[in-house]
N, C-alpha and C positions, 0 to 999 in steps of 0.2 A: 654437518648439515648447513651450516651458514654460507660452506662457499658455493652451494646451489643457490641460496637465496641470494647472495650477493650476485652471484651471475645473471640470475633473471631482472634484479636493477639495474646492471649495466646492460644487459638487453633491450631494453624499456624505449632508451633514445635512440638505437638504429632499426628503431621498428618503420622506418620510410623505404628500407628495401624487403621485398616481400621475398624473395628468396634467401638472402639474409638470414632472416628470423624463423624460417622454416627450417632452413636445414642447422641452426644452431638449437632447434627444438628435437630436433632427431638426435642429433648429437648430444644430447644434455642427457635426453631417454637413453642411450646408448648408454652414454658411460655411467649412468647412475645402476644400469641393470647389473654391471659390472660387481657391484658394489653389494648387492643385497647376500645378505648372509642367513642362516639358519639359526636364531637365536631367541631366545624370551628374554633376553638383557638387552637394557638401553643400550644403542651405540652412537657414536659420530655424534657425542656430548658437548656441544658449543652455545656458548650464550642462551643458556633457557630452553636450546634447537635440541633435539635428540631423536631415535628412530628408532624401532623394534618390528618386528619380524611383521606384524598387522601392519604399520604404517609406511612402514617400505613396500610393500604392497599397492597400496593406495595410490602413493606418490608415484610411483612405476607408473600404474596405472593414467593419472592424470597426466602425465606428460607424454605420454602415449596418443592420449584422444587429444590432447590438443594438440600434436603434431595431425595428425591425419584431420582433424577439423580444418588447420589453415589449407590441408592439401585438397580439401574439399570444397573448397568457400574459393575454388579459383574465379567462380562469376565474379565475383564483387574486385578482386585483380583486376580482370580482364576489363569489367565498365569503370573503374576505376572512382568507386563507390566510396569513398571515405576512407581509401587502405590505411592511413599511418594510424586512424583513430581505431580501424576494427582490429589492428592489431596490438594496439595499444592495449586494448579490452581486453584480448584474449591473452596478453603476456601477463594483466595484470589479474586474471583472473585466476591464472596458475599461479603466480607469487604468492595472494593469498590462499590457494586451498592449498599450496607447498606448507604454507605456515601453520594452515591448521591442522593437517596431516602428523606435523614433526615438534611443534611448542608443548613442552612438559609441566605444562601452567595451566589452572583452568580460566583462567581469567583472559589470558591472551587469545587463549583455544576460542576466549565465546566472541571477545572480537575480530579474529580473522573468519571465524562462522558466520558473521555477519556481514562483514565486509566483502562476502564474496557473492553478497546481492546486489552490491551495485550493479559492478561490470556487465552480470548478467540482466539486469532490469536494463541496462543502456542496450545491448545488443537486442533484446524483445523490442527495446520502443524505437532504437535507429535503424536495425537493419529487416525487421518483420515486416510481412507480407502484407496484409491488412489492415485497414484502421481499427478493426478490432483489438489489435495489438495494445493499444491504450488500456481497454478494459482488463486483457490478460496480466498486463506488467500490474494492475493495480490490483488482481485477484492474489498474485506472485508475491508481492512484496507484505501486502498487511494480512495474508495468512499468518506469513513465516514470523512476519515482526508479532504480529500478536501473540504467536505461541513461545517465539523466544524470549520480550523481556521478562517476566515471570523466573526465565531460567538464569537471566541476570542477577535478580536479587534471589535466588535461591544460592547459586556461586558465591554471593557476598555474604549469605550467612554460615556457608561451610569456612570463609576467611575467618568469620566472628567467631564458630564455636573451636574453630584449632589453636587459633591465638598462634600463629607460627609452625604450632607440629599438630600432626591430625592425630592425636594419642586419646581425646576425650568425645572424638565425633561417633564412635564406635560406639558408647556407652549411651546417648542420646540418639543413636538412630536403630535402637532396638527396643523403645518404649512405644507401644504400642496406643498413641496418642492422635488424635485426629487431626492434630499441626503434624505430624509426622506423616501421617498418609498423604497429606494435603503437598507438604514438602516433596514428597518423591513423586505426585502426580504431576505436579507443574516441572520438574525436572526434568521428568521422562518426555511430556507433552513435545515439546520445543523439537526433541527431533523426530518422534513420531510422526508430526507434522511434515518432516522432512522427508520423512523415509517414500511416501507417506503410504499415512495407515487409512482401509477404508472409513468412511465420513469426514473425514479430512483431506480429501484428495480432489476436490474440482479444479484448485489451482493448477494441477496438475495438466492435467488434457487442454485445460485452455492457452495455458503457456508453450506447451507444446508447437500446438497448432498454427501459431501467433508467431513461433520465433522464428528465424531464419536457421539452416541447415547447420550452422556454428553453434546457436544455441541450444537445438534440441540437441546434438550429438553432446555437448557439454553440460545438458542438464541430465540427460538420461545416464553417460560414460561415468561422471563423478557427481555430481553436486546430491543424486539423490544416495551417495553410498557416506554423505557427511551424517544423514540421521543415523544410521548404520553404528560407524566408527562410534558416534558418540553416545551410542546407549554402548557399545562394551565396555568404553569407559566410565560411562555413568554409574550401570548398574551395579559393579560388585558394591558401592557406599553403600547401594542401599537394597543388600541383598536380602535383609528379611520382612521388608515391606513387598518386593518383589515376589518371593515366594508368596507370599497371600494371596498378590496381587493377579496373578500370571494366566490366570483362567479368564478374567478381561480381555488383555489383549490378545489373548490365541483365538475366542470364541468368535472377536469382533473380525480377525485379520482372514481367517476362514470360513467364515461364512462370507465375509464382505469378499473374499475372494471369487468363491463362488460368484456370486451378484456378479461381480465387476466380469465376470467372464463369459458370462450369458451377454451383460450390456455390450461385450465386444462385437460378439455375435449379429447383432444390428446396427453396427458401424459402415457407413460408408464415407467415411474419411480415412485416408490410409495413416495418417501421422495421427488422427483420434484412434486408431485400433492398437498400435504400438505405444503410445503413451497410456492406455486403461491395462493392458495386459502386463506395461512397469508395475502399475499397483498388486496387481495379484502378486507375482513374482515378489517384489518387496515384503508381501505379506507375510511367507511363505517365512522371508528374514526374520521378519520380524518376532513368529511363533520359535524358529530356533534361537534367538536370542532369549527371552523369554523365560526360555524351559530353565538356561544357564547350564547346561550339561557342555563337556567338551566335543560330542557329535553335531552341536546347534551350533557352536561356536565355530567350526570349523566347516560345517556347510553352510551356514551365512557369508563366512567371508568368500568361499567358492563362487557361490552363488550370486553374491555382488561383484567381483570379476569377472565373471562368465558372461551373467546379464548388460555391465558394463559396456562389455566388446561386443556381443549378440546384437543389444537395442540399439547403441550408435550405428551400428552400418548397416541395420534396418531402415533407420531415418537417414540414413545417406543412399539409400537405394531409393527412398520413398520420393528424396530431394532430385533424385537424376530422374524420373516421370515425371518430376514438376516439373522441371526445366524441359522439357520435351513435349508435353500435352498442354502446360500450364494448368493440368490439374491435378487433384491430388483426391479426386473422387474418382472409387470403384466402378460405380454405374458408366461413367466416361472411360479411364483407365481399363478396359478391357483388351482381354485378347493380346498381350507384348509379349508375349512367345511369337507370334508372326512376324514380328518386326524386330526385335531386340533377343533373338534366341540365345547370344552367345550370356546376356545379363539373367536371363532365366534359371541360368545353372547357378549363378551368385543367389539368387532368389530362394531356389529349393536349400542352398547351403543353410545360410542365415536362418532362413524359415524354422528348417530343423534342429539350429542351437538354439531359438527362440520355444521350439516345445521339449526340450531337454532327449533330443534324441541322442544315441552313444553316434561318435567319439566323443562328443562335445563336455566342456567342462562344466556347465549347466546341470548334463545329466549328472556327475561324481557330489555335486552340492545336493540339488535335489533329494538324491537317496539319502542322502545324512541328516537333511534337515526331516523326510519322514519317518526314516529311524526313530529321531529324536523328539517329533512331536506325538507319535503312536508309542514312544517308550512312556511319554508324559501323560495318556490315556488314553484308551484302546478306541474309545465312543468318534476320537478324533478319525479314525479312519473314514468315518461314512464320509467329510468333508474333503478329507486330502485323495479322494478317491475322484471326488467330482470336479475337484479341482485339476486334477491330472487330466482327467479326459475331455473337460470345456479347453485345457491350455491349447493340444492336438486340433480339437475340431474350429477352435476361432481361429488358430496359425493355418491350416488347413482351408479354411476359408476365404483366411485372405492372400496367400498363394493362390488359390484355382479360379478364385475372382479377377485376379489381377491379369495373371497369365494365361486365362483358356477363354474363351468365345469369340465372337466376331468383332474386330477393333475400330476405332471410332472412324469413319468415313470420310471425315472432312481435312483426313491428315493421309498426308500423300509421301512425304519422304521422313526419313528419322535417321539420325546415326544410333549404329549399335549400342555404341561406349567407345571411349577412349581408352589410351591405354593409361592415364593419368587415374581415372574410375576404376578399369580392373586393378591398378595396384592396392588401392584404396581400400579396394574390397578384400582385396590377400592380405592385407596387413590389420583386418578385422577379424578374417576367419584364421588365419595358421593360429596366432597363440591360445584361441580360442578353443582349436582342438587337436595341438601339438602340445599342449601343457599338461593334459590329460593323462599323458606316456609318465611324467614325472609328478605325482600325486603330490607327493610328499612336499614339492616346490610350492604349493598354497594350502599346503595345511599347517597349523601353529603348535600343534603337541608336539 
């Protein structure tokens, strides 16, 4: 593993050629896909650095979106926006989620967790839209920090009770003590936060909205699949608190699902409707985690690749309307089937990996994560039923909002798309639902 991290530091200073840095990000994705094997054993064990079958996955994944992020963020190229600093961010934005994808330490894991809000609070406040953006970076940054120091000293006291080997942490995290429940709630918090779970998700849509087209694709692609990754490593410590626990966060993640899908429903922002509809979907993660059954486990991780590639090149469709209407309101944005027909076909694509229609790999997680939350109580169906059919009717909405009626008048010529956009958008949808054919290839039994 180290000799990707080391690569990415010597990537770091020739980040003054933007073609440069792009195609040694493709290449990097390239030969690391190379790489990924079928295994529940740590491999590629260097310095602390190691990988297993989840976090090769991930890593796949993150250098993936940030190739196709720099291919997308060509405006900021082209006016020639601050390039050596916004690639700087996004090189170093990968270095850290590389490391906390791959470090077999908890302690390093919650510093590179952390360190990988700078980058992204710099790209909200340098390169976003809005003077709002101010507000959002500072909704972004003291959510996550408040939910995670907590998870700091929680990590320092699993150093204190192993004293080197974790032989005696087992015997203390099965008394059923109110420092013990207190323990695994602030643990779990930190990436719930991340994931995020409803009532803790406003940072969410406002950072969104606020970021530039790098940031949402990079917040949406990975940064929300780090809460993810780190409840599966969290929770087995603290498996029997968890079992108590577990009807919390399913009750809160689907019903607030629910909610959060009706609230899409009167969205007329198009990057607000795709940033609320991550929350439901994350939710969904969240209950199959959760349950801890192997069908949860294996459609969360689905489901956060799927979603990954699904949402980025939802907000990179959303970001080519901006750049052409300068808006990114529905009421305005009407009617681009008339003018951009060939991008409408990319629109209905996404749209329907966005509601988990088959091919897509959306839909193979989906089914396994309702398996797994109606195997955990039957009363759950009423919830994942409604949740299924608001996911159809808000993507549906905001497809025939966007692309059916009479389009805004005081715009007279458009380019379709480039062909720089359509590749952009092919390289969001094939693994999206050409991985589908190989099930087995994202599942971890």
């Amino acid at each position: 593993m180290l000799k990707f991290v080391m690569s990415l530091m010597f990537l770091m200073p020739l980040c003054f050629s933007w073609e440069l840095t792009q195609i040694s990000v493709f290449l990097m994705s390239f030969v690391f896909s190379l790489m990924i094997g079928h295994d529940f054993m740590f491999s590629f064990i260097s310095f602390g650095f190691g990988m297993d079958y989840l976090s090769s996955l991930l890593i796949l994944l993150s250098f993936w979106i940030t190739a196709l992020v720099l291919s997308s963020s060509h405006k900021i190229y082209k006016n020639n926006n601050f390039t050596f600093m916004f690639l700087l961010m996004n090189i170093s934005l990968l270095f850290f989620l590389i490391i906390t994808f791959s470090c077999m330490d908890y302690l390093s894991f919650y510093v590179s967790f952390e360190a990988s809000l700078i980058p992204t609070l710099i790209l909200i406040l340098g390169w976003g839209y809005q003077p709002e953006r101010i507000q959002a970076g500072v909704y972004f940054l003291f959510y996550t920090m408040f939910a995670s120091l907590p998870l700091l000293v929680s990590i320092l006291f699993v150093y204190y009770y192993c004293g080197g080997v974790c032989m005696n942490l087992y015997t203390v995290l099965t008394e059923a003590s109110l420092v013990n429940y207190m323990w695994y709630l602030i643990t779990v918090f930190a990436f719930v936060v991340k994931l995020p779970m409803f009532m803790v998700h406003l940072w969410l849509p406002k950072a969104h909205v606020e970021a530039p087209v790098a940031g949402s694709m990079i917040l949406a692609g990975v940064l929300l699949k780090l809460g993810g990754y780190g409840l599966i490593r969290v929770l087995p410590i603290f498996s029997y608190f968890n079992k108590n626990l577990s009807w919390v966060w399913i009750s809160i993640s689907v019903v607030g699902g629910v909610i959060v899908s009706i609230m899409c429903m009167r969205q007329v922002d198009m990057k607000a409707l795709i940033a609320y509809s991550s929350v439901a979907h994350m939710g969904l993660v969240l209950c199959g985690l959760v349950v801890f059954g192997w069908w949860g486990l294996n459609g969360a991780l689905i489901v956060m690749i799927g979603h990954g590639l699904c949402s980025s090149g939802l907000f990179c469709l959303a970001n080519m309307v901006y750049e052409r209407m300068s808006s990114r309101s529905l009421l305005i944005s009407k009617g681009l089937l008339n003018f951009m027909p060939s991008m409408g076909l990319w629109w209905f694509l996404l749209s329907a990996g966005n509601m988990a229609a088959p091919p897509t790999l959306n839909l193979l997680g989906e089914v396994s994560l309702i398996l797994s939350v109606v195997s955990w109580s039957k009363i759950s169906m009423i919830g994942i039923a409604l949740l299924s059919f608001f996911s159809a009717a808000y993507t549906l909405y905001m497809y025939s909002l966007s692309q059916h009626g009479k389009f805004f008048t005081s715009l007279f010529s458009c380019c379709s798309g480039k062909v720089r956009e359509y590749l952009i958008l092919m390289l969001h949808w094939l693994p999206l639902n050409i991985v589908i054919l190989n099930g087995c290839m994202v599942v971890v039994t």
